[in-house]
One Martini backbone bead per residue (centre of mass of N, CA, C, O) as a GRO file, in nm:
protein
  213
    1UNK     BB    1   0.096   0.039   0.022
    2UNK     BB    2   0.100   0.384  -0.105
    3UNK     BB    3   0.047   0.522   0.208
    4UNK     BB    4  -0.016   0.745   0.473
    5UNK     BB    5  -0.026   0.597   0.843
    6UNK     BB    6  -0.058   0.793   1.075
    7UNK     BB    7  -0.241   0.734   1.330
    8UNK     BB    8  -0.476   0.642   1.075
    9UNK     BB    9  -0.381   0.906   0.911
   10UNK     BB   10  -0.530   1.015   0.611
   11UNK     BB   11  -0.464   1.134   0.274
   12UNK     BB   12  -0.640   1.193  -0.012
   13UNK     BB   13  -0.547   1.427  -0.156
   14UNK     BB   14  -0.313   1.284  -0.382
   15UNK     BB   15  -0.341   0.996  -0.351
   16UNK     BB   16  -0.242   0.776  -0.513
   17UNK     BB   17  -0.357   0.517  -0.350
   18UNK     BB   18  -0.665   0.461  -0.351
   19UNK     BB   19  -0.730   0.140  -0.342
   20UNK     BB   20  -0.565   0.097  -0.079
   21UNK     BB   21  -0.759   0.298   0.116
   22UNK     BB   22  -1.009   0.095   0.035
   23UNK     BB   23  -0.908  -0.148   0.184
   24UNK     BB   24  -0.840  -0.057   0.465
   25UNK     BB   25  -1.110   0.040   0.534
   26UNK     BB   26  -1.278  -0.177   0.511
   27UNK     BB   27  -1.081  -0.383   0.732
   28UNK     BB   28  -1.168  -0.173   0.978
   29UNK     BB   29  -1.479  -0.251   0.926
   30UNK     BB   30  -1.447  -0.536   0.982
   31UNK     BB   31  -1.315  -0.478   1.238
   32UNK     BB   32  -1.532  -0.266   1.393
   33UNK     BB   33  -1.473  -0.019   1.289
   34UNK     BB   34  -1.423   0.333   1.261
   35UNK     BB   35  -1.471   0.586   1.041
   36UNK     BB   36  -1.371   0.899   0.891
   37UNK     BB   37  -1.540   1.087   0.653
   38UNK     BB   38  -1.562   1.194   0.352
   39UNK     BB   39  -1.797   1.406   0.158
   40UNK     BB   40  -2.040   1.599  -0.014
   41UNK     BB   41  -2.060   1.761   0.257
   42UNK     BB   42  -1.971   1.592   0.531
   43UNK     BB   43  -1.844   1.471   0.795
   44UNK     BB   44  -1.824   1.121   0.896
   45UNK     BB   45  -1.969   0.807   1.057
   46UNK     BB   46  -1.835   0.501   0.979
   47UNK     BB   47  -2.051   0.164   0.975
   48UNK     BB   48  -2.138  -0.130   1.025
   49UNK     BB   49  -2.380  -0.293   1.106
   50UNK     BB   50  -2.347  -0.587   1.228
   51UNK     BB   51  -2.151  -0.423   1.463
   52UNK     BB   52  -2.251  -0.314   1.760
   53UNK     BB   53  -2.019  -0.192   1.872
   54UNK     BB   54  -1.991   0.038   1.624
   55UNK     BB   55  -2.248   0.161   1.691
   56UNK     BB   56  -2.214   0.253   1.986
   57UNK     BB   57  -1.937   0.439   1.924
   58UNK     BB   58  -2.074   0.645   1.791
   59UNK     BB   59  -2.245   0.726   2.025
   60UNK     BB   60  -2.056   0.828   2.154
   61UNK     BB   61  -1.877   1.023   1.986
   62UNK     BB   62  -2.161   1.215   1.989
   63UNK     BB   63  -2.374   1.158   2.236
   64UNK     BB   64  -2.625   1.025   2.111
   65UNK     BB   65  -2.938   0.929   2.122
   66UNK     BB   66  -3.063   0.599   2.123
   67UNK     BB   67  -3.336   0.692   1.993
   68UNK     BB   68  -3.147   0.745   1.739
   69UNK     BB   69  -3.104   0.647   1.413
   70UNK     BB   70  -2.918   0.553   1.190
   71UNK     BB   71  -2.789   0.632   0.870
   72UNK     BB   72  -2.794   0.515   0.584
   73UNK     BB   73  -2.563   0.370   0.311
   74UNK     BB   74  -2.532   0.370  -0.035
   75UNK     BB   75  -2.379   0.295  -0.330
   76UNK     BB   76  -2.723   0.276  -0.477
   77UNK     BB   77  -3.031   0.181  -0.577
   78UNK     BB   78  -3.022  -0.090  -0.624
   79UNK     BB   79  -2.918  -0.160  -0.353
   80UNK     BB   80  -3.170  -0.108  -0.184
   81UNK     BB   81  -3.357  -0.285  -0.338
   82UNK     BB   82  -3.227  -0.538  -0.263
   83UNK     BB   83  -3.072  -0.513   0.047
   84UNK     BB   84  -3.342  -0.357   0.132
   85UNK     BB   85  -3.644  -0.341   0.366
   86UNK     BB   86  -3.801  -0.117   0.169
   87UNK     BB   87  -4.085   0.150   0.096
   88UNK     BB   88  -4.018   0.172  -0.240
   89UNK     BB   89  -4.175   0.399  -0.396
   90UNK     BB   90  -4.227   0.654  -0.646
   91UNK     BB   91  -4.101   0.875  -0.463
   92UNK     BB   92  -3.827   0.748  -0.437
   93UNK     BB   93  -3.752   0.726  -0.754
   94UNK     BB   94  -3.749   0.997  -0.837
   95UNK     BB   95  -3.580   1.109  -0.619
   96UNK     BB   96  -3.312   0.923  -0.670
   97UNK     BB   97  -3.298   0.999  -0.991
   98UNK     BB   98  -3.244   1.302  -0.933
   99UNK     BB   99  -3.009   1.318  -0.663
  100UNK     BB  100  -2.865   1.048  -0.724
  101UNK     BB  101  -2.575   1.098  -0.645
  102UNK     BB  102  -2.609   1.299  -0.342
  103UNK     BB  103  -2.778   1.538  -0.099
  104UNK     BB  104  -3.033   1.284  -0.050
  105UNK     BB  105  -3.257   1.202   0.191
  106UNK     BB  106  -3.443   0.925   0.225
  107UNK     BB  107  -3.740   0.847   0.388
  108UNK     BB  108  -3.854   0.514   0.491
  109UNK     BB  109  -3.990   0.265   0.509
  110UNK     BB  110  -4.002  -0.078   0.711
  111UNK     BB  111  -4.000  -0.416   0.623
  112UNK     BB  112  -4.074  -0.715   0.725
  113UNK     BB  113  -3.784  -0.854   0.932
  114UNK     BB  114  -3.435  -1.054   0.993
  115UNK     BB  115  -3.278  -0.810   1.059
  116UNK     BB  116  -3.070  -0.733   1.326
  117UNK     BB  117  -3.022  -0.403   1.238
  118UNK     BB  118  -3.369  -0.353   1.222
  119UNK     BB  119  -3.404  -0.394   1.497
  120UNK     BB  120  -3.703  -0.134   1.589
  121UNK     BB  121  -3.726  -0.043   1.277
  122UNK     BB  122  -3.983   0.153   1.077
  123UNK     BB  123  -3.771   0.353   0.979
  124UNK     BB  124  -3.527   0.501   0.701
  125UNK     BB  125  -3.234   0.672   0.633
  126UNK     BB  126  -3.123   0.735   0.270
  127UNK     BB  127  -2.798   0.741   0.096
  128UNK     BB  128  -2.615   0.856  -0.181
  129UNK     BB  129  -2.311   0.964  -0.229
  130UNK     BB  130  -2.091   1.210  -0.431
  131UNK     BB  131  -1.857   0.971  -0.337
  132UNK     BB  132  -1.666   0.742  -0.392
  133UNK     BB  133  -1.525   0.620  -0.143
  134UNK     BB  134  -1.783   0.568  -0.024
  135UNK     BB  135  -1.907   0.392  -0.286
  136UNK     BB  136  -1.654   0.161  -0.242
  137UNK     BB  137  -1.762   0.070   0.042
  138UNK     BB  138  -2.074  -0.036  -0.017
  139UNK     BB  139  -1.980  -0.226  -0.260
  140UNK     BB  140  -1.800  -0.420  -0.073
  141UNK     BB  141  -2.014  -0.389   0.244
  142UNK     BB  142  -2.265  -0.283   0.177
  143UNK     BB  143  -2.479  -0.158   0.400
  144UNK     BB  144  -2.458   0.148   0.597
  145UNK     BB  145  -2.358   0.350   0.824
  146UNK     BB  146  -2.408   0.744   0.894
  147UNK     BB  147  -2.301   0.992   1.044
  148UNK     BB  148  -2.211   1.276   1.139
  149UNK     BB  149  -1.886   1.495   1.267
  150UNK     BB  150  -2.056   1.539   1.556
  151UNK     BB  151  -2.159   1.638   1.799
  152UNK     BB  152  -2.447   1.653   1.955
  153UNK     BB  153  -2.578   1.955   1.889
  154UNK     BB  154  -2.322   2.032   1.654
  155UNK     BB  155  -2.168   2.155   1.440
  156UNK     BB  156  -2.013   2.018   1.127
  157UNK     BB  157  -1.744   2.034   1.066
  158UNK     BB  158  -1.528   2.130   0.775
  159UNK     BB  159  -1.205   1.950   0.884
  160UNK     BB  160  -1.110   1.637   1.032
  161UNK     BB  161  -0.996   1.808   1.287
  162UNK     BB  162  -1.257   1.958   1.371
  163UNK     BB  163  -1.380   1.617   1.367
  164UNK     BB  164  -1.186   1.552   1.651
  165UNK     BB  165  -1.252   1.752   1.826
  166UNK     BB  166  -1.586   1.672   1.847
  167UNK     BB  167  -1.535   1.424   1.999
  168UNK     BB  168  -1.510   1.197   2.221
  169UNK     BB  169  -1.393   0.998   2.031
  170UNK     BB  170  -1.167   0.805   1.866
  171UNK     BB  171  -1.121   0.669   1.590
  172UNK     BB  172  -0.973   0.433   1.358
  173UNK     BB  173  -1.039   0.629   1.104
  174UNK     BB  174  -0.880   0.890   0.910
  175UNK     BB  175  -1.004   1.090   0.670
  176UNK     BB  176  -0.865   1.392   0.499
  177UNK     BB  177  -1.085   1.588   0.262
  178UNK     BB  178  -1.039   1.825   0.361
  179UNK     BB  179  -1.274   2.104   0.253
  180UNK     BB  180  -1.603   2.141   0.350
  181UNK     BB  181  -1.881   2.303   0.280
  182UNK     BB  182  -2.122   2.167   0.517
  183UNK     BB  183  -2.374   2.112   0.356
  184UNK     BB  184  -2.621   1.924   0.412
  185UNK     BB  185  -2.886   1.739   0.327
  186UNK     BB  186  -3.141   1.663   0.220
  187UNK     BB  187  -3.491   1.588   0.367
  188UNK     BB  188  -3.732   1.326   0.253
  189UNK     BB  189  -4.055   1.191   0.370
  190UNK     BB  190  -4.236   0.901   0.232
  191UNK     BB  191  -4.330   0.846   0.534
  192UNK     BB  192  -4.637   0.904   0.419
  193UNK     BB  193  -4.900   1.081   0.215
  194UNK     BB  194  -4.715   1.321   0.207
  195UNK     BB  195  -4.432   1.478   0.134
  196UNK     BB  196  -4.155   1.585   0.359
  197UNK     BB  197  -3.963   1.832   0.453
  198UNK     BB  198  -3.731   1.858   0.729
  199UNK     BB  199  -3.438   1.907   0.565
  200UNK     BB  200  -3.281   2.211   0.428
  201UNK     BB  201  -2.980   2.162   0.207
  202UNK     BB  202  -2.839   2.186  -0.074
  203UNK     BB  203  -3.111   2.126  -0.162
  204UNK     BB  204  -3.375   2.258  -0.235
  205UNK     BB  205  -3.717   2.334  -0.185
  206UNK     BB  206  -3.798   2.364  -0.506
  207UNK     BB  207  -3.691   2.113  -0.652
  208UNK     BB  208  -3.894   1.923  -0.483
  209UNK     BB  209  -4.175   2.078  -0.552
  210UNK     BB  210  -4.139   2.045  -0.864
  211UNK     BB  211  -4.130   1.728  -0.867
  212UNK     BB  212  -4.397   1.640  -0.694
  213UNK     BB  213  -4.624   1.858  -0.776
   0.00000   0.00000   0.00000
């Protein structure tokens, strides 16, 4: 591998060795560590759904209540609808023919099932993020978890050292793709009888209500 990893500290920008860097990053995640990792809004704290303990440690990481489930991340549109029990109806395929690979994160119901790490969630936030490195991923390991990169209730850093102050706990591997924006991704619920914007992100307001209306 051709790339520097001093305290798990990489850099992606410039860095020769992309698959090199996507190979390391599985490994960690799949021995149940958790990544910081840059995206097309913010920085995220990613994780396998399968282990336990890593979804426990974002929460640690973040303090967030344990009452708010993380939202998935997905590699593409196929992915979500062969991999995951989601009541993925015409207007979440609108939605994300439209917006995703991007900053669109997409809340549906979920039908039931007997996967372990969906178990007691009747609807979940999933996005496919407009960013290689995240979706290199996703299609290596199935649909991950993901959460921003900042403890609650807390403005998420614009860059992975600001988001390394800001948690409880560090990652077990750091990923730092300079700075990013920072704008939030749009969050639309079709788990409802008509959909809601809960929050307004990259994509504009009129952009969702143009598209649905």
């Amino acid at each position: 591998m051709e790339f520097e990893k001093e305290n798990n500290y990489i850099r992606l920008i410039g860095a020769a060795d992309f698959d090199g860097i996507v190979e390391y990053a599985v490994s960690i995640l799949r021995d149940g560590g958790v990544v910081l990792t840059p995206t097309d809004t913010v920085y995220g704290l990613i994780c396998i759904p399968q282990s336990a303990h890593a979804v426990q440690t974002i929460f640690e990481m973040k303090q967030r209540p344990l009452t708010q489930g993380l939202p998935i991340i997905a590699a593409d549109q196929e992915q979500v609808e062969q991999e995951l029990p989601v009541v993925w109806d015409d207007r979440a395929r609108l939605l994300a023919s439209h917006f995703w690979p991007g900053a669109m994160t997409i809340a549906c119901g979920i039908r039931e099932n007997n996967i372990a790490w969906l178990s007691g969630r009747d609807e979940a936030a999933i996005r496919v993020p407009d960013y290689l490195f995240v979706q290199e991923l996703a299609k290596k390991l199935g649909p991950l978890l993901m959460t921003s990169a900042n403890r609650h209730g807390v403005e998420t850093p614009h860059t992975a050292e600001g988001a390394l102050g800001s948690l409880a706990v560090r990652p077990a591997l750091v990923i730092d793709g300079g700075l990013l924006s920072g704008a939030p991704s749009t969050l639309v619920n079709v788990n409802c009888p008509e959909p809601v914007i809960e929050r307004v992100g990259s994509i504009p307001k009129t952009e969702i209500e143009r598209l649905l209306l």
